[in-house]
PDBQT receptor file of N, H, CA, C and O in Angstrom, charges set to zero:
ATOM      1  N   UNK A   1      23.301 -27.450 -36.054  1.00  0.00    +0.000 N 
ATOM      2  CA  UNK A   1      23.359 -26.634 -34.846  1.00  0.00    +0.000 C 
ATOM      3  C   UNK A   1      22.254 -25.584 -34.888  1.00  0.00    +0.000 C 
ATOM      4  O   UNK A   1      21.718 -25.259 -35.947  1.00  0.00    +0.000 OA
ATOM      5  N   UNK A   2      21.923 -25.055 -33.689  1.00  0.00    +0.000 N 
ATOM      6  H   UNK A   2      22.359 -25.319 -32.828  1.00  0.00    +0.000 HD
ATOM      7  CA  UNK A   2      21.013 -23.743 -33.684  1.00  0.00    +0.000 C 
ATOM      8  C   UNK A   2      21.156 -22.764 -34.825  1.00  0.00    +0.000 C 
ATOM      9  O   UNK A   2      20.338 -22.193 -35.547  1.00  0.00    +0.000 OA
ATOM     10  N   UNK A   3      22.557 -22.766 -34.736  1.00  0.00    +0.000 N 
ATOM     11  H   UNK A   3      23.221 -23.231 -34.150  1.00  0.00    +0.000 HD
ATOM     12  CA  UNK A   3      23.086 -21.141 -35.390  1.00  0.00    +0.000 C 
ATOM     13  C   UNK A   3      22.897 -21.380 -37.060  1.00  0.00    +0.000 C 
ATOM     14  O   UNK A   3      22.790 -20.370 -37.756  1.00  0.00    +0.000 OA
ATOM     15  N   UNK A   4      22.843 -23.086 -37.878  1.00  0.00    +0.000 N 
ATOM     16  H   UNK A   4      22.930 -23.906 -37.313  1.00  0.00    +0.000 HD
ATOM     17  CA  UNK A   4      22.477 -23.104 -38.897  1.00  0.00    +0.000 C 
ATOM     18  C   UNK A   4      21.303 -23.104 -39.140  1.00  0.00    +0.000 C 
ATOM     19  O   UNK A   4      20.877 -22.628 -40.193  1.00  0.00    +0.000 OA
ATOM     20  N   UNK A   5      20.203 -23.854 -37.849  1.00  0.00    +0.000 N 
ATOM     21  H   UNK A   5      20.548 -24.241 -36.994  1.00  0.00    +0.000 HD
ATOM     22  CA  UNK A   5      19.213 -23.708 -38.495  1.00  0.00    +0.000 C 
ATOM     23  C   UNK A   5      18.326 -22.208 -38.225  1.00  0.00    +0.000 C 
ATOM     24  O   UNK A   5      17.191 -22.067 -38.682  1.00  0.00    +0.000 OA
ATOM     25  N   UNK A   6      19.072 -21.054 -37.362  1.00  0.00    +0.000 N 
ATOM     26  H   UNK A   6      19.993 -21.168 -36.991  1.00  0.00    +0.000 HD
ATOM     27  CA  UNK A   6      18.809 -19.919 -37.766  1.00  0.00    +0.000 C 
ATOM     28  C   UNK A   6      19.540 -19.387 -39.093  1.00  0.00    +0.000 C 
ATOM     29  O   UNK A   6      19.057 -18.508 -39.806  1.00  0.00    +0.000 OA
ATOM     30  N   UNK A   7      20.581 -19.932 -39.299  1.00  0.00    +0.000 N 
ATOM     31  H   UNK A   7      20.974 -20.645 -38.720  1.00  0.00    +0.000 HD
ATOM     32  CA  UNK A   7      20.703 -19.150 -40.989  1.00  0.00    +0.000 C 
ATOM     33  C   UNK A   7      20.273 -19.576 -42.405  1.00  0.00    +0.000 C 
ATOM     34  O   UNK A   7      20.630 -19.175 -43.513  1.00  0.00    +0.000 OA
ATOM     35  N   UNK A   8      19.178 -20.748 -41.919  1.00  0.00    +0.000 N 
ATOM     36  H   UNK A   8      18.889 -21.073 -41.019  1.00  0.00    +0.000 HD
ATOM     37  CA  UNK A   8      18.696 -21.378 -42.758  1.00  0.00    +0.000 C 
ATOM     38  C   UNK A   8      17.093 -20.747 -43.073  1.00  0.00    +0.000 C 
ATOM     39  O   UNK A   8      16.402 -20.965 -44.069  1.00  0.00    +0.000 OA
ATOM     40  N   UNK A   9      16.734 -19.823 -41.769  1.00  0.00    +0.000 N 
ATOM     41  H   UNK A   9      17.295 -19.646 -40.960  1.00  0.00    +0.000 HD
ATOM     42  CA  UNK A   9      15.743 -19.519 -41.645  1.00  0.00    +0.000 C 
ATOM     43  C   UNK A   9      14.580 -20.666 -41.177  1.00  0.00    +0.000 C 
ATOM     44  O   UNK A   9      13.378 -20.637 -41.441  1.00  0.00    +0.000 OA
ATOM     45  N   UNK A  10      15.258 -21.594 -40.468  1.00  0.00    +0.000 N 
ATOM     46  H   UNK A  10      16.234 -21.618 -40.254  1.00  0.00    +0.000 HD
ATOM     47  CA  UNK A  10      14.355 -22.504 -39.969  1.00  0.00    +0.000 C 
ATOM     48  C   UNK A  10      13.943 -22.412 -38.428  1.00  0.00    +0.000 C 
ATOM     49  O   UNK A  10      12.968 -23.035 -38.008  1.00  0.00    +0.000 OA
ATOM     50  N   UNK A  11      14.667 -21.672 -37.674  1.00  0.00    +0.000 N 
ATOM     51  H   UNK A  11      15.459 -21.165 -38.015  1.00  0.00    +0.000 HD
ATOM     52  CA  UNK A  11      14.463 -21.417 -36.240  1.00  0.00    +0.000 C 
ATOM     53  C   UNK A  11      14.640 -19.455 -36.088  1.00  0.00    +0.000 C 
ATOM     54  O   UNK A  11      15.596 -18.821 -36.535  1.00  0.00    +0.000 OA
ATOM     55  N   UNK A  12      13.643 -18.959 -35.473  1.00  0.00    +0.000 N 
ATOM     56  H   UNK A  12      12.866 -19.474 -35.110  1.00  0.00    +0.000 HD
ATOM     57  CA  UNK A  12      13.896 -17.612 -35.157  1.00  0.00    +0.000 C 
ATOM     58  C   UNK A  12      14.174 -17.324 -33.794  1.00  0.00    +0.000 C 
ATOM     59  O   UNK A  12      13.363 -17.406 -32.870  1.00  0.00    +0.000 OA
ATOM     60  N   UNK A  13      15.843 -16.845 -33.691  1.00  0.00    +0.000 N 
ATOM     61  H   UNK A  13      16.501 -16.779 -34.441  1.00  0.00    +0.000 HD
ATOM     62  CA  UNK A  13      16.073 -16.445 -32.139  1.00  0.00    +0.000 C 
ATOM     63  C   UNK A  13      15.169 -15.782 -31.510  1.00  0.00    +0.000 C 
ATOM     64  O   UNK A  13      14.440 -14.997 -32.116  1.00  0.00    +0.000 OA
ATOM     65  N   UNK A  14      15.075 -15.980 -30.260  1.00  0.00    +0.000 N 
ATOM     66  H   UNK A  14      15.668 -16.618 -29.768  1.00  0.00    +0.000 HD
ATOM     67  CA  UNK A  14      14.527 -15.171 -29.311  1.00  0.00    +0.000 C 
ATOM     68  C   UNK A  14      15.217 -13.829 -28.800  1.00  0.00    +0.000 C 
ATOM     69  O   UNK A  14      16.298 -14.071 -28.263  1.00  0.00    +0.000 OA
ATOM     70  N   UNK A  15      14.869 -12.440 -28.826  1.00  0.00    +0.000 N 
ATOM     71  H   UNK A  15      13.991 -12.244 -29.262  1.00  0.00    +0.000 HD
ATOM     72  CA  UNK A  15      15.779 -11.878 -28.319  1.00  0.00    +0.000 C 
ATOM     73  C   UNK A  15      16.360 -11.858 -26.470  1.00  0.00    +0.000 C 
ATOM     74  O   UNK A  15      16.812 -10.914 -25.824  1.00  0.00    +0.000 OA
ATOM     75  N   UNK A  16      16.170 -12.938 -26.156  1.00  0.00    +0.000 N 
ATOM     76  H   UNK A  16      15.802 -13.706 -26.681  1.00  0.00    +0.000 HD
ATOM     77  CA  UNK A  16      17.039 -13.254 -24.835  1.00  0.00    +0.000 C 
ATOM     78  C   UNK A  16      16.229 -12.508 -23.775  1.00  0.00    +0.000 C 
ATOM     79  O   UNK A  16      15.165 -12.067 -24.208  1.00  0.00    +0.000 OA
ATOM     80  N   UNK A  17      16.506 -12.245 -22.388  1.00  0.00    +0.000 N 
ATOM     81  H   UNK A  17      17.371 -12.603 -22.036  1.00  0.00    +0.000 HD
ATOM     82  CA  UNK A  17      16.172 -11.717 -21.120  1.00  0.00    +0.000 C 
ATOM     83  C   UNK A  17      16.525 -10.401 -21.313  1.00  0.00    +0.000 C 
ATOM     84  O   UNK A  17      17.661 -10.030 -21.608  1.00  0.00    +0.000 OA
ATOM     85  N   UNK A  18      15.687  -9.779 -21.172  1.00  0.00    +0.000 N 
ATOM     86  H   UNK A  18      14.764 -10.081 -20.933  1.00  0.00    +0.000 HD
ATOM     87  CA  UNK A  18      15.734  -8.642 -21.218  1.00  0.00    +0.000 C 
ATOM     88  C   UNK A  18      15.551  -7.418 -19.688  1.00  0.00    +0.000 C 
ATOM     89  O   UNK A  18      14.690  -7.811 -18.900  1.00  0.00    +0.000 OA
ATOM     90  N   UNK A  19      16.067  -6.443 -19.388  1.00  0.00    +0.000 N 
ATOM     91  H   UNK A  19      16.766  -6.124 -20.028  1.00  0.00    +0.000 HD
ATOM     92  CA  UNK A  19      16.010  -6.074 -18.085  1.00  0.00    +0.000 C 
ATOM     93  C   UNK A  19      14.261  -5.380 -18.088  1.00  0.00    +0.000 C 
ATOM     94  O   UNK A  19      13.648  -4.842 -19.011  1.00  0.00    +0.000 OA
ATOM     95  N   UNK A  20      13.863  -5.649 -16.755  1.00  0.00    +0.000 N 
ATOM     96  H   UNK A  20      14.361  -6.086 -16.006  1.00  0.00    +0.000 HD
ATOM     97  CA  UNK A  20      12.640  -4.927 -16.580  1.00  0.00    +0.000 C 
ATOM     98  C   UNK A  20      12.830  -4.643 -14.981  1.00  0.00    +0.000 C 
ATOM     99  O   UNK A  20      13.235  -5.421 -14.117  1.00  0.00    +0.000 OA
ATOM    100  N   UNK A  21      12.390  -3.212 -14.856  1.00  0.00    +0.000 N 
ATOM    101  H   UNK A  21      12.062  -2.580 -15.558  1.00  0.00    +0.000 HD
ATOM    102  CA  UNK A  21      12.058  -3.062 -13.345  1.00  0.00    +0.000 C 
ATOM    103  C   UNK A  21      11.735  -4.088 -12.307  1.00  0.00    +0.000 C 
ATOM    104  O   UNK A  21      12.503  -4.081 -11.344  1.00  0.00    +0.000 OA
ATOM    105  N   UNK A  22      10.805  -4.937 -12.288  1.00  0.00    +0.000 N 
ATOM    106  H   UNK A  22      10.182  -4.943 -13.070  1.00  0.00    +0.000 HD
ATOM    107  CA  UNK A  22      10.816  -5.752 -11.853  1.00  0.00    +0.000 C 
ATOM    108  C   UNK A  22      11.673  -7.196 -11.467  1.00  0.00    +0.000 C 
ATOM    109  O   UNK A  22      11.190  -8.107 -10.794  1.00  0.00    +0.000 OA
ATOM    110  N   UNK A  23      12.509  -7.192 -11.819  1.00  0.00    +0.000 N 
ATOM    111  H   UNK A  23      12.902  -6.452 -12.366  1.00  0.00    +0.000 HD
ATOM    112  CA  UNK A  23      13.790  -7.851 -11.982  1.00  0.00    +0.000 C 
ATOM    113  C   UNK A  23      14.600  -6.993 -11.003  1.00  0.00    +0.000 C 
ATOM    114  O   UNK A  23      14.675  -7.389  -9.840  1.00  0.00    +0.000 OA
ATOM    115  N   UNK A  24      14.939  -6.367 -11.200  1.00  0.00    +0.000 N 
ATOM    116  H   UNK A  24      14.878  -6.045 -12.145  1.00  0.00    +0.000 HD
ATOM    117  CA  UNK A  24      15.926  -5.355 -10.385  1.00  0.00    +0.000 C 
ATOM    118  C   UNK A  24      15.320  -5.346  -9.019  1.00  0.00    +0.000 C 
ATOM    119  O   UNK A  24      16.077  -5.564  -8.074  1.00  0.00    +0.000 OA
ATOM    120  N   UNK A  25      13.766  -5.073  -8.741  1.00  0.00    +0.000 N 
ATOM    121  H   UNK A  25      13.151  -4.896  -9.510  1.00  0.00    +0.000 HD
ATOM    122  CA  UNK A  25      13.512  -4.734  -7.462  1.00  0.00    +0.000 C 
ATOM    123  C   UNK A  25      13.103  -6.597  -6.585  1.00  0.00    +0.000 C 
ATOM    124  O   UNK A  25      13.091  -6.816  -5.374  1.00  0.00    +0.000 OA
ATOM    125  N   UNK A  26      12.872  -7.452  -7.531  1.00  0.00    +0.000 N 
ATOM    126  H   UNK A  26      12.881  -7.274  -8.515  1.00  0.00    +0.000 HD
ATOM    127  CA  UNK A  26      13.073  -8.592  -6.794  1.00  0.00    +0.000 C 
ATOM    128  C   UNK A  26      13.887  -9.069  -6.422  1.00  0.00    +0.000 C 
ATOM    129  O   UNK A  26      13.879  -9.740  -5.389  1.00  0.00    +0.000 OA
ATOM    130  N   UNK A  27      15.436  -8.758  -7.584  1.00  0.00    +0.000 N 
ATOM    131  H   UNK A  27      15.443  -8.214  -8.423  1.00  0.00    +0.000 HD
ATOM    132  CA  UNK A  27      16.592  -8.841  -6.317  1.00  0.00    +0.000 C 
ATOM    133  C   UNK A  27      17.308  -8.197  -5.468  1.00  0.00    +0.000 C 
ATOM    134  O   UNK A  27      18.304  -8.602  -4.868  1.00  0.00    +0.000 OA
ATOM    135  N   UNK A  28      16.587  -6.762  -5.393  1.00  0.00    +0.000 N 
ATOM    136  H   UNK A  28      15.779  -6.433  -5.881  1.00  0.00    +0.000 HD
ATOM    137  CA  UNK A  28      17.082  -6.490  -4.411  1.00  0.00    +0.000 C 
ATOM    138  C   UNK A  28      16.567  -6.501  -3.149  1.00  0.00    +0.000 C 
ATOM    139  O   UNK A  28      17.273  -6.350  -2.151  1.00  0.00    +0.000 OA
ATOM    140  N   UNK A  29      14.718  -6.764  -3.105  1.00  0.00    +0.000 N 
ATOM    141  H   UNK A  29      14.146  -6.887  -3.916  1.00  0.00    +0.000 HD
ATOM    142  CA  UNK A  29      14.404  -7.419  -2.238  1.00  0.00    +0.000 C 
ATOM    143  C   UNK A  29      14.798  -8.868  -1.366  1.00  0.00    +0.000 C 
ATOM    144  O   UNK A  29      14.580  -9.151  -0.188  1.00  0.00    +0.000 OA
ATOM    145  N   UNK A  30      15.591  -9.793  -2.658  1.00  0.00    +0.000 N 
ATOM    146  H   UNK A  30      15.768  -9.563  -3.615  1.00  0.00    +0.000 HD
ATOM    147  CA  UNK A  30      16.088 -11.037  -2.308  1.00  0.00    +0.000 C 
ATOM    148  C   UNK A  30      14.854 -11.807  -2.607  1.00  0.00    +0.000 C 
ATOM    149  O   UNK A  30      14.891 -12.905  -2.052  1.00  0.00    +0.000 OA
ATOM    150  N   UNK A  31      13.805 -11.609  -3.275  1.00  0.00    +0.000 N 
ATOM    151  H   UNK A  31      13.775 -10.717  -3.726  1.00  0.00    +0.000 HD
ATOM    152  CA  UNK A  31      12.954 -12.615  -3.602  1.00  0.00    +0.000 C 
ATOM    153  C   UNK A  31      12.935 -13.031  -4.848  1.00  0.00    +0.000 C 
ATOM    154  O   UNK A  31      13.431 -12.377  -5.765  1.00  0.00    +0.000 OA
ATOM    155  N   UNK A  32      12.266 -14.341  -5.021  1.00  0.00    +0.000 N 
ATOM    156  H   UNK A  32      11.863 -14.873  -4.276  1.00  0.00    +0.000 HD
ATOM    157  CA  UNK A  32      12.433 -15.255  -6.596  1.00  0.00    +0.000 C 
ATOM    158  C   UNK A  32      11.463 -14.025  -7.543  1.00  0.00    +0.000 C 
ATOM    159  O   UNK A  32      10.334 -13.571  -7.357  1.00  0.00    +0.000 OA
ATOM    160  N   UNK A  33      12.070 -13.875  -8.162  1.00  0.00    +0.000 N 
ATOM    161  H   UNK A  33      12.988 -14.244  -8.313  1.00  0.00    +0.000 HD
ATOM    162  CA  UNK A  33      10.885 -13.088  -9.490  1.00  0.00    +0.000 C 
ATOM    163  C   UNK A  33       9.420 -13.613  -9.669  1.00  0.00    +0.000 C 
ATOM    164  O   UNK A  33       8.429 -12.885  -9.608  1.00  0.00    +0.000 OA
ATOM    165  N   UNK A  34       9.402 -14.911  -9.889  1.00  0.00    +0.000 N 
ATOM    166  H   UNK A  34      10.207 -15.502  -9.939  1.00  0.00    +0.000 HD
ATOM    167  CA  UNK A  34       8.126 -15.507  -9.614  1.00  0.00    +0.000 C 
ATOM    168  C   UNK A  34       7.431 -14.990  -8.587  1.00  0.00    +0.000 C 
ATOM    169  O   UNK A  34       6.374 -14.403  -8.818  1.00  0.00    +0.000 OA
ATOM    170  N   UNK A  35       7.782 -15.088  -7.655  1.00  0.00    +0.000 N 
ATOM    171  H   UNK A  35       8.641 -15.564  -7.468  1.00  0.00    +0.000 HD
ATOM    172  CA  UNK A  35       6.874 -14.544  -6.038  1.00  0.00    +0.000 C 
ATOM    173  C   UNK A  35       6.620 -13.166  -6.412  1.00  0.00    +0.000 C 
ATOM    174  O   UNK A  35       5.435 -12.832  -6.377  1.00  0.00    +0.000 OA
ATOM    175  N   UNK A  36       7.537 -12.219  -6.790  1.00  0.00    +0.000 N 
ATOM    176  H   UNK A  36       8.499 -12.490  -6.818  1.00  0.00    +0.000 HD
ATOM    177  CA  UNK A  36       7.762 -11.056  -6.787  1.00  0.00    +0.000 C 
ATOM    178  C   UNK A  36       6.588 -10.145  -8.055  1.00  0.00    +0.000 C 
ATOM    179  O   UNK A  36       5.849  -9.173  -7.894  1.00  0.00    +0.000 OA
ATOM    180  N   UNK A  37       6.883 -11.020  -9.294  1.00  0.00    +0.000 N 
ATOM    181  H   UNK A  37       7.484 -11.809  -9.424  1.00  0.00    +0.000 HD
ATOM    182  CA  UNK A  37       5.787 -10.653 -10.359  1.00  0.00    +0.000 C 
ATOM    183  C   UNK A  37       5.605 -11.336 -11.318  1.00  0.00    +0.000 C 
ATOM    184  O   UNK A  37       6.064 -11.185 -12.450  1.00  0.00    +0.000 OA
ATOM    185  N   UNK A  38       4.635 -12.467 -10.761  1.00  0.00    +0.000 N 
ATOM    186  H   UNK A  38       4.261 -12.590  -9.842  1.00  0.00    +0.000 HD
ATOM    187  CA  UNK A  38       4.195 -13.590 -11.861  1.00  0.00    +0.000 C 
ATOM    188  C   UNK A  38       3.293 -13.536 -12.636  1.00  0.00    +0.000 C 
ATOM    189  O   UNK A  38       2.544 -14.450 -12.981  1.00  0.00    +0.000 OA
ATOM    190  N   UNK A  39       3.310 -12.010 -13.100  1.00  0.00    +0.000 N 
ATOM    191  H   UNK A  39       3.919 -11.268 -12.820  1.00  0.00    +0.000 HD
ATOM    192  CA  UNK A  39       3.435 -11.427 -14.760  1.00  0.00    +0.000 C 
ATOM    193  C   UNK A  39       4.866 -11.397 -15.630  1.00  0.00    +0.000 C 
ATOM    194  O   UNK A  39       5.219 -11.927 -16.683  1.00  0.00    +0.000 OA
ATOM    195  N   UNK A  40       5.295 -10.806 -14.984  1.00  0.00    +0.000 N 
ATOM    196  H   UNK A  40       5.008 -10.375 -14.129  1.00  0.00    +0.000 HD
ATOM    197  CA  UNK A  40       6.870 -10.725 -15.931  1.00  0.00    +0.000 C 
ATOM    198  C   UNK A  40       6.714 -11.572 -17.171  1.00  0.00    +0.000 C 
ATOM    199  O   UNK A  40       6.534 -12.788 -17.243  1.00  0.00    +0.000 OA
ATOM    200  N   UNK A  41       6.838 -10.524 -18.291  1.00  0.00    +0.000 N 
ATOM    201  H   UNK A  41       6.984  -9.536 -18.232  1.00  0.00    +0.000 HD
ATOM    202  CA  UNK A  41       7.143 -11.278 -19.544  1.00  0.00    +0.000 C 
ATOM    203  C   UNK A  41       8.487 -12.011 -19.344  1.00  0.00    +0.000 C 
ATOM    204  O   UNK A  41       8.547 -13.123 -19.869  1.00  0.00    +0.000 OA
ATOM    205  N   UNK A  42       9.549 -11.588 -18.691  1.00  0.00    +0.000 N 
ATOM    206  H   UNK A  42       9.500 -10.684 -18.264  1.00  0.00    +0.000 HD
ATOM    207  CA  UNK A  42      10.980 -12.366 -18.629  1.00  0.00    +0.000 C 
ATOM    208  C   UNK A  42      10.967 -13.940 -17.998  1.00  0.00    +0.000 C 
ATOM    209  O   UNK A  42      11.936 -14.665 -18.226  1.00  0.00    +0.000 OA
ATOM    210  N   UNK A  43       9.671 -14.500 -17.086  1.00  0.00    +0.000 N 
ATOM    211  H   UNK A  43       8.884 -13.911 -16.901  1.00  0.00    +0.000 HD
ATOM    212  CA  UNK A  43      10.172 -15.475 -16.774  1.00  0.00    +0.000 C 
ATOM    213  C   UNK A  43      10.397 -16.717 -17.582  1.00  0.00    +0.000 C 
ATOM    214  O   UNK A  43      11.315 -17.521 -17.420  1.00  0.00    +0.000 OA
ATOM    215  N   UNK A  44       9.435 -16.768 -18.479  1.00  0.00    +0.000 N 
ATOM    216  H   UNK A  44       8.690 -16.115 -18.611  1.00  0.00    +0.000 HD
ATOM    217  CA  UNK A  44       9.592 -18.174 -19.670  1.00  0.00    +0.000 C 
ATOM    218  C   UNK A  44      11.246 -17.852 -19.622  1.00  0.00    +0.000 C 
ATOM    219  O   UNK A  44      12.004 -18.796 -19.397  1.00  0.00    +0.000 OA
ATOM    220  N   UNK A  45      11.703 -16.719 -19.803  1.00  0.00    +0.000 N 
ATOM    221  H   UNK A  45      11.087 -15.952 -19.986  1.00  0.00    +0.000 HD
ATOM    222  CA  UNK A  45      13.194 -16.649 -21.093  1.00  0.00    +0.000 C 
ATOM    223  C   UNK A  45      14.313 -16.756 -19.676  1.00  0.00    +0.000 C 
ATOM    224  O   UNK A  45      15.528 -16.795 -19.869  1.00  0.00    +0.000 OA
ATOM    225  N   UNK A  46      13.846 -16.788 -18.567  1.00  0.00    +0.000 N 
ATOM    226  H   UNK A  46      12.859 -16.757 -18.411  1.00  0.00    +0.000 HD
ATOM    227  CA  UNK A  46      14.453 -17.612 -17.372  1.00  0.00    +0.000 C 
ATOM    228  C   UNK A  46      14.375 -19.292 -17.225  1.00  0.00    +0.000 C 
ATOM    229  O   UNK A  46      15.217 -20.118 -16.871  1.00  0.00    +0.000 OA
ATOM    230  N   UNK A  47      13.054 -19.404 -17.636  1.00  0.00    +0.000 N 
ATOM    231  H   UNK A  47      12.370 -18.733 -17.924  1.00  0.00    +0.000 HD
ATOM    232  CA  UNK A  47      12.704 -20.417 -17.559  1.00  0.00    +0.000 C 
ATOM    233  C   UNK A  47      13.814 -21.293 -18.329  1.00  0.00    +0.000 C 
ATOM    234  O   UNK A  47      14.594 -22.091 -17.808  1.00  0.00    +0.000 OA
ATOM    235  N   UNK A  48      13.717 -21.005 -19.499  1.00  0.00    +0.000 N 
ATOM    236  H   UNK A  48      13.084 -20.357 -19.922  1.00  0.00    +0.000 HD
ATOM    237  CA  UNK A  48      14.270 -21.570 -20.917  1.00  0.00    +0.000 C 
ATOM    238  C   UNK A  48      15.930 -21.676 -20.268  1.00  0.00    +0.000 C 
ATOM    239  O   UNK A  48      16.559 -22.723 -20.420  1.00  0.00    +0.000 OA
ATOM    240  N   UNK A  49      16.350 -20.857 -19.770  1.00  0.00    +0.000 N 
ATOM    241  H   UNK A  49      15.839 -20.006 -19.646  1.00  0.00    +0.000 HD
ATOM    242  CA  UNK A  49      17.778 -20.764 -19.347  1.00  0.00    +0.000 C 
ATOM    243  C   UNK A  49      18.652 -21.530 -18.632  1.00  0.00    +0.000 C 
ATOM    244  O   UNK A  49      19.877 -21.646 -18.591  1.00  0.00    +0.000 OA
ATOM    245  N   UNK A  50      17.216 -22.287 -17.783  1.00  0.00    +0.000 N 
ATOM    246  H   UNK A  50      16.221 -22.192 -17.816  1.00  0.00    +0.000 HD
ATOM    247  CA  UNK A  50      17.485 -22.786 -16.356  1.00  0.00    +0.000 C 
ATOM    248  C   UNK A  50      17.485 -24.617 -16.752  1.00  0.00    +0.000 C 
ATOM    249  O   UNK A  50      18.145 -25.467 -16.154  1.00  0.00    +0.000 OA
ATOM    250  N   UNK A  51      16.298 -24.910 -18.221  1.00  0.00    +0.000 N 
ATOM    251  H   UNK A  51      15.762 -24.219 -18.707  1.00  0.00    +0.000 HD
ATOM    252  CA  UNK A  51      16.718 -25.994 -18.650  1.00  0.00    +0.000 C 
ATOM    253  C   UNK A  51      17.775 -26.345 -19.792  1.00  0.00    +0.000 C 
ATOM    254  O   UNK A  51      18.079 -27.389 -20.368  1.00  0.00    +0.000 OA
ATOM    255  N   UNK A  52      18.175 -25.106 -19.863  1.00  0.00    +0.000 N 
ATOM    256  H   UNK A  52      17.928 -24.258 -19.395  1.00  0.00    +0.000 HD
ATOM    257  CA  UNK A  52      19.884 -25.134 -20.955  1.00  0.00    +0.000 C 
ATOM    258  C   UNK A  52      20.713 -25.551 -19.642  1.00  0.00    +0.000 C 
ATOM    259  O   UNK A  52      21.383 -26.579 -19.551  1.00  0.00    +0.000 OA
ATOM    260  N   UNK A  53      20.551 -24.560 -18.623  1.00  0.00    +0.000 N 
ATOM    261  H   UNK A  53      20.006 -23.725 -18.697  1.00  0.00    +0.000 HD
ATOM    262  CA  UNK A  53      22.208 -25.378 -17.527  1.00  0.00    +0.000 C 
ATOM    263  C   UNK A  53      21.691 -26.718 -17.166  1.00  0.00    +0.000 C 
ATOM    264  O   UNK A  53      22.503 -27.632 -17.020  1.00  0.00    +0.000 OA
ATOM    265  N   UNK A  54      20.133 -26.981 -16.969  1.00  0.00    +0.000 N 
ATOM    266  H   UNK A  54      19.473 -26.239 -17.088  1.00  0.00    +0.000 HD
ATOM    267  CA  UNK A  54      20.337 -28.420 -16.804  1.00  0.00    +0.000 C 
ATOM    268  C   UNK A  54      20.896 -29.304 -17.142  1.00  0.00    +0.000 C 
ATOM    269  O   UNK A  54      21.649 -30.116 -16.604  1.00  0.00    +0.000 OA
ATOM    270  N   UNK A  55      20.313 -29.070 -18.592  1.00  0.00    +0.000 N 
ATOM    271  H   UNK A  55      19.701 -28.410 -19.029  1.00  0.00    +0.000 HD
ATOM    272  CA  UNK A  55      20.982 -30.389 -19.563  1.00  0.00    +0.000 C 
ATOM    273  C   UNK A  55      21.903 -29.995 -20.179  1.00  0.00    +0.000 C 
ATOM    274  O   UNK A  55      22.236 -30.737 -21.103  1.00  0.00    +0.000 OA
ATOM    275  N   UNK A  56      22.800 -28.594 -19.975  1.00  0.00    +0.000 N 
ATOM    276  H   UNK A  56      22.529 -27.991 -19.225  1.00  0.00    +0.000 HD
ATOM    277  CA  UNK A  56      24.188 -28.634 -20.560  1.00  0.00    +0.000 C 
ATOM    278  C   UNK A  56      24.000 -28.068 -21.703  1.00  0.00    +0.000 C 
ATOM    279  O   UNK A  56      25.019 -28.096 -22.392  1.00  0.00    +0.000 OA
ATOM    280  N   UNK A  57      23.192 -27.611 -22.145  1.00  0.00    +0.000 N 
ATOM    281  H   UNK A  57      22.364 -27.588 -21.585  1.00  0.00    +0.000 HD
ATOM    282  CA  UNK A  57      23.445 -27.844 -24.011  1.00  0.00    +0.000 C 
ATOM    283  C   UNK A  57      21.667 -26.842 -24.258  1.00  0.00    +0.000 C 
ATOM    284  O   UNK A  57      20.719 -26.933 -23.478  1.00  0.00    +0.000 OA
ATOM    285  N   UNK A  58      21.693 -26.204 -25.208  1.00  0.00    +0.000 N 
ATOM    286  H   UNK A  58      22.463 -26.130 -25.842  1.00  0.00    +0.000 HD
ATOM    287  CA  UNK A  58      20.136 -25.655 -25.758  1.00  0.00    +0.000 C 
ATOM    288  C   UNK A  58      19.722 -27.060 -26.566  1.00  0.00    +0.000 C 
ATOM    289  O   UNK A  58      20.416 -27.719 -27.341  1.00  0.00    +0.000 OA
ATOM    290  N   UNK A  59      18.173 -27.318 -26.059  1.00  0.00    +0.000 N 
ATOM    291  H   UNK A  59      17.609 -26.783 -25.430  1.00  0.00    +0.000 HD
ATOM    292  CA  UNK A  59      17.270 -28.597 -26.402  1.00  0.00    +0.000 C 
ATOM    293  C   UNK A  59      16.278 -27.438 -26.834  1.00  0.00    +0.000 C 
ATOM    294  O   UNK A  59      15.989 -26.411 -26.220  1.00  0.00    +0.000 OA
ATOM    295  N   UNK A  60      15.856 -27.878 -28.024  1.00  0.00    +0.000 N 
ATOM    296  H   UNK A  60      16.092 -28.712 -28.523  1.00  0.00    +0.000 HD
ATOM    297  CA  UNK A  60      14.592 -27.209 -28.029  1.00  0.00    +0.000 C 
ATOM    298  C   UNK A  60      13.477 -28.431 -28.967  1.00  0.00    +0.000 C 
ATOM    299  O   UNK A  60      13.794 -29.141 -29.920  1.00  0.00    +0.000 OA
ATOM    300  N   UNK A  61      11.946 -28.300 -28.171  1.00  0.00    +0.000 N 
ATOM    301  H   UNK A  61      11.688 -27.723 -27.396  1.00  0.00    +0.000 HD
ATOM    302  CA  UNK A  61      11.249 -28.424 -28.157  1.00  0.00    +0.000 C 
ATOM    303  C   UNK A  61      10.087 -27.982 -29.399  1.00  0.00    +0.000 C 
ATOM    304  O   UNK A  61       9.210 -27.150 -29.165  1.00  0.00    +0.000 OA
ATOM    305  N   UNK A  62      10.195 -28.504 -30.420  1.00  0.00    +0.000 N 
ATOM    306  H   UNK A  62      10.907 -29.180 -30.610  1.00  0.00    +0.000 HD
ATOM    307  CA  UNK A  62       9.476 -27.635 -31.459  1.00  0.00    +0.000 C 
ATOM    308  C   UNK A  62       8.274 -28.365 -32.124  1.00  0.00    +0.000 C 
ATOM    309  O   UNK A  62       7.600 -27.791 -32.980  1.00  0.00    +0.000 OA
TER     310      UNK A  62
């Protein structure tokens, strides 16, 4: 599983989505973050999120 091969020291978590201003003011504009600031360091760790609900399950790619 993930969680062994982080305690194996073979995979290093990511620390997850993190809040940034920009986040906050794209939804409260109602626009995609992308449109809004496609700088955002947060979108990969959206990104990453969006193909975990795809396929159900964390896949990773290494």
């Amino acid at each position: 599983t993930d969680w062994e091969a982080v305690d194996a020291g073979d995979l290093k978590p990511s620390p997850g989505i993190r809040d940034r201003t920009s986040i906050t003011k794209a939804y409260g504009e109602r626009k995609p973050l992308l449109d809004y600031d496609p700088d955002c360091d947060q979108l990969q760790c959206f990104d990453e999120l969006a193909h975990i609900v795809e396929a159900g399950e964390v896949v990773r790619h290494v």
